[in-house]
N, C-alpha and C positions, 0 to 999 in steps of 0.2 A: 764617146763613152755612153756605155747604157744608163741611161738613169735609174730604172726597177732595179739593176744588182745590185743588193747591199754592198757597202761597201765596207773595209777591214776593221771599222770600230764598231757599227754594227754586230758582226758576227761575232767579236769578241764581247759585245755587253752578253746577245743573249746564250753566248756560253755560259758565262758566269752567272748569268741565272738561272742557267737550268742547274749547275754547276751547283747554286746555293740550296736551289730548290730541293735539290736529291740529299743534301745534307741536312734540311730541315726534316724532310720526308723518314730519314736514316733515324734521328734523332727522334724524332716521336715513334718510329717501331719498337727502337728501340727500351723506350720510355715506356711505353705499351707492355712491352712486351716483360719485362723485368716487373713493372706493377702487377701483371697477370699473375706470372708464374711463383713469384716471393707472395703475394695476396697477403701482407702483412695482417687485412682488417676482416680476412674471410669472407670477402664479400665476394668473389670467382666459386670459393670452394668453401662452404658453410660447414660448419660443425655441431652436430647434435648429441655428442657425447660429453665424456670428463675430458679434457685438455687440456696440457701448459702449456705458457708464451712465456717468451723474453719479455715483448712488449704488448703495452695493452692493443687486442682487438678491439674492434665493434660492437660492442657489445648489444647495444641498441637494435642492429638488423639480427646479428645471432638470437636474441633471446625472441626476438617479434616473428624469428622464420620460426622458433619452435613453437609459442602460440599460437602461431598460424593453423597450425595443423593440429595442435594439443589443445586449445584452449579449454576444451568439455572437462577434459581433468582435475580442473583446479576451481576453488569454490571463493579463495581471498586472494589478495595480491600487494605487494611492498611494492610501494614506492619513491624516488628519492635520489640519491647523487651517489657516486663510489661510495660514500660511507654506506649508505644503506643497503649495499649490495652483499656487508659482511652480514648481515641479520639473519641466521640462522634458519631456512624454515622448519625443519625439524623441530624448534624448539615453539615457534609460533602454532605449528598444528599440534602438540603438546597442551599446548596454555589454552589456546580459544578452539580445539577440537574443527580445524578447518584444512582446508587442502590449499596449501600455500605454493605462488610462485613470487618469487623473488627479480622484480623488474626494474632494480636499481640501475643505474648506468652512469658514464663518467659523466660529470660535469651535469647533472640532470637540471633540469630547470620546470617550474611549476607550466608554465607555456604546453612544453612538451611532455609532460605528466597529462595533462588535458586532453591532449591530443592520443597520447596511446589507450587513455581511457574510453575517449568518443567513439576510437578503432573497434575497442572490444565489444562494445557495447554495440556498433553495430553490426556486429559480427554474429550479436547473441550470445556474447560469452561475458557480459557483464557482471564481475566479481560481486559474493553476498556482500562479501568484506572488504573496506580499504583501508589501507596502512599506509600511513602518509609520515614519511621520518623526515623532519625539518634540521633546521641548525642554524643560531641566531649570528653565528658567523656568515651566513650563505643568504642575505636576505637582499641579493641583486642579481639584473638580470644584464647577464655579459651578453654580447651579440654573437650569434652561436657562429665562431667559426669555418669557413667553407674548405673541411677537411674531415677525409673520409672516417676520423677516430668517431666524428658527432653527426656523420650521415643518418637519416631518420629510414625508416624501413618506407620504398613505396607506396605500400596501402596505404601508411597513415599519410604522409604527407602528398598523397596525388602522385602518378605515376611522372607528367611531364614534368614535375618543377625536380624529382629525382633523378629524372634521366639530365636536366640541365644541367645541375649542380654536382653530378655526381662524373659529368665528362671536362665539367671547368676545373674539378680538386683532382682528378685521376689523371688526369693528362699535363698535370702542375707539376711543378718543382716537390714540391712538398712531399708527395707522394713519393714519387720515385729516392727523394734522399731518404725518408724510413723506409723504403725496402730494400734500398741499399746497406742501408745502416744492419737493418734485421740480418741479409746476409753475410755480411762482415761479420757479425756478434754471433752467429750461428757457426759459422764454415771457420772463423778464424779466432776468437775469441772463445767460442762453448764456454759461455758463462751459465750458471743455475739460473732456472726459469725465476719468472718473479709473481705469474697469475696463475691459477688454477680452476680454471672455471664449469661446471656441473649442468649442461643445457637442458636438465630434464626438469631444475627444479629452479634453475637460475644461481643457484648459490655461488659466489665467487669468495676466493682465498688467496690473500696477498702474501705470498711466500717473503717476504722479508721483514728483519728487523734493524732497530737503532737503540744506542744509547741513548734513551731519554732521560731528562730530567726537567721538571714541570714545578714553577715555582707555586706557592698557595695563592697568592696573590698578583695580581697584575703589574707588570716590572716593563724598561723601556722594551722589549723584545717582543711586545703585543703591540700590534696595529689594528687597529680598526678601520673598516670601511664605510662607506656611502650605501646606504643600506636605500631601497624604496619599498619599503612595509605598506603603503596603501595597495599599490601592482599586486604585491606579493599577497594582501588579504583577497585582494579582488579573485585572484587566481583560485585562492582559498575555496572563496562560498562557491563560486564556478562547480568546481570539483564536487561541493557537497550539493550544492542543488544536482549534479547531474546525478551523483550515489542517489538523494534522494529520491529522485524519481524512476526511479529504480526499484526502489525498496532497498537500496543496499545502506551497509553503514558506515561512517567514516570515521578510522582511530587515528589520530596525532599520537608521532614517538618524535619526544624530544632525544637528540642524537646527546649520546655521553659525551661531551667533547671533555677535556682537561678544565677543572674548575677556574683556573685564572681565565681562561679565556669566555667562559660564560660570563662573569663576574664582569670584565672587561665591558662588556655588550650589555650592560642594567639597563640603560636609558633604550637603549634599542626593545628592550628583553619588556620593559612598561609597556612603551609606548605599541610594539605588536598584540601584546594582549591586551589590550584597552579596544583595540582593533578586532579582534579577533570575538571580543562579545557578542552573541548572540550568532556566531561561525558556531565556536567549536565550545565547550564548557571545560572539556577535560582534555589530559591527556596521559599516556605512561615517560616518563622519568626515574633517572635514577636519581635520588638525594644528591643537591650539592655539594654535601658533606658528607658524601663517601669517599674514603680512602683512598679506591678506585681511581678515581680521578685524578687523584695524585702519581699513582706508579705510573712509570713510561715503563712498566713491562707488559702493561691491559692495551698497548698502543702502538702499530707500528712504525706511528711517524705521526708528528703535532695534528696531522689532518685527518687520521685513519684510524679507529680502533679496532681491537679484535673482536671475534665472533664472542669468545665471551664475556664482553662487557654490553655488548649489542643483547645476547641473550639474558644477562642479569636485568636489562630495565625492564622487560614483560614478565619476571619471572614469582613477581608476587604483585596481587590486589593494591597492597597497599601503597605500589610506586603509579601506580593513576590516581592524581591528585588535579586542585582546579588549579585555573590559571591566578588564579588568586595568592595561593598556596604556596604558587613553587615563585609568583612574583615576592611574595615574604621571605620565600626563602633566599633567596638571589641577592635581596638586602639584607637580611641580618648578616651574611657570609661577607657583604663588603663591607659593611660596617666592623667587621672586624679587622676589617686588611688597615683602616685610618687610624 
């Protein structure tokens, strides 16, 4: 008997792996290839016009590829989390006579606010103006996801660690099931879009609504979280020492949320502005005692409000008040809920 010939369980293992192999191979073309062509997050095929989606894009690479190439255009800048991406700029360049883009994006975090500021700045396009929309519900820093909804545009965060992260989330599970999903809800479903989003100015428009209803006071249906307000100031003065050296300026918009849940967050709502001394003095808000705040018709949903309630807190002098001011006011409003 020859010894060199393989013999018959030999030849059957490396069938089956080559066998397995072409299936693996199959399966990521596949994967590949469905990610490409569906491009749920626009990152194969970018958009620089008006657009609707089913589901949220990218927003983050879309709005960074149109600065990339616009940024001369624009003189101030929003920014901030999906809430602040409903903030009007039309109504911004209205009130403080500036050329506004709107760089709100999902889930934003002050980390990465920093970071697309540093981009611009060395880009030469460091904004006169910054608009910085907070919300004292949002005062932690979740660990950003490795999925392409919160991929960062490569200029800002280094081409290799984009190219890392962007072939570990594209060639994942995750991926492939929303463009699956996307195709499904597109080809067989054709449901109404739910974003609308404006690449030239950034403005974004959440086509839905809900029955709301918002109590005056905070009832068991508010939770509170674990907030890190020190991080969250640190990030603060970052931000304004980099405006200030600049010469640029820095505006805090406290985000309209529904007044029980501001109310909810007092000890939080202190203790950041005790913090926040000698950061920021002021900021725009709407009165906690606006009505507004009440209707769930100013709100698409507990987390989101509309553009016009976003455009009522800049809309008079008189809602930039100190931090002083709106912390009295945050307490007289709960002292009446006991």
């Amino acid at each position: 008997m020859n010894m060199n010939q393989p013999n018959h369980k030999d030849l059957t293992a490396r069938s089956f792996l080559r066998v397995m192999a072409g299936v693996a191979i199959a399966i990521a073309l596949v994967s590949v290839g469905v990610n490409y062509f569906t491009d749920r997050y626009y990152v194969f095929h970018p958009q620089d016009g008006v657009f609707e989606e089913i589901l949220e894009p990218n927003s983050r690479v879309l709005k960074a590829t149109y600065l990339d190439e616009n940024c001369e255009q624009f003189d101030a800048t929003i920014f901030g989390s999906s809430r602040a991406a409903v903030y009007p700029t039309s109504e911004f360049n209205r009130v403080f006579g500036t050329r506004t883009y709107n760089f709100g994006v999902a889930t934003g975090s002050l980390p990465g606010i920093l970071a697309r500021l540093e981009w611009l700045a060395g880009r030469g396009c460091m904004p006169g103006r910054v608009f910085l929309a907070v919300s004292i519900d949002r005062l932690r820093f979740p660990d950003r996801p490795n999925d392409l909804l919160r991929k960062e545009y490569p200029a800002i965060v280094g081409g290799a660690a984009y190219q890392r992260e962007f072939l570990l989330s594209y060639l994942g599970s995750d991926a492939l099931v929303s463009n699956v999903r996307k195709l499904w809800e597109k080809i067989i479903e054709d449901p109404a879009s739910r974003f609308r989003y404006h690449m030239a100015t950034g403005d974004a428009e959440y086509l839905w609504d809900r029955e709301l209803e918002f109590p005056a006071c905070p009832d068991g249906s508010i939770s509170t979280d674990a907030v890190t307000i020190r991080q969250f100031v640190d990030y603060i003065r970052k931000i304004k020492e980099l405006a200030d050296s600049y010469g640029s300026g820095l505006t805090l918009i406290w985000n309209p949320i529904p007044k029980a849940e501001q109310i909810a967050h007092l000890q939080d709502a202190r203790n950041l502005f005790q913090a926040l001394s000698g950061v920021a003095d002021d900021l725009y808000r709407l009165p906690v005692t606006d009505e507004r705040l009440l209707d769930g018709r100013n709100f698409h949903d507990r987390g989101h409000f509309k553009p016009e309630l976003g455009s009522a807190v800049i809309a008079s002098d008189e809602h930039r008040v100190s931090l002083e001011q709106l912390t009295l006011e945050l307490e007289q409003a709960a002292q009446l809920c006991h």
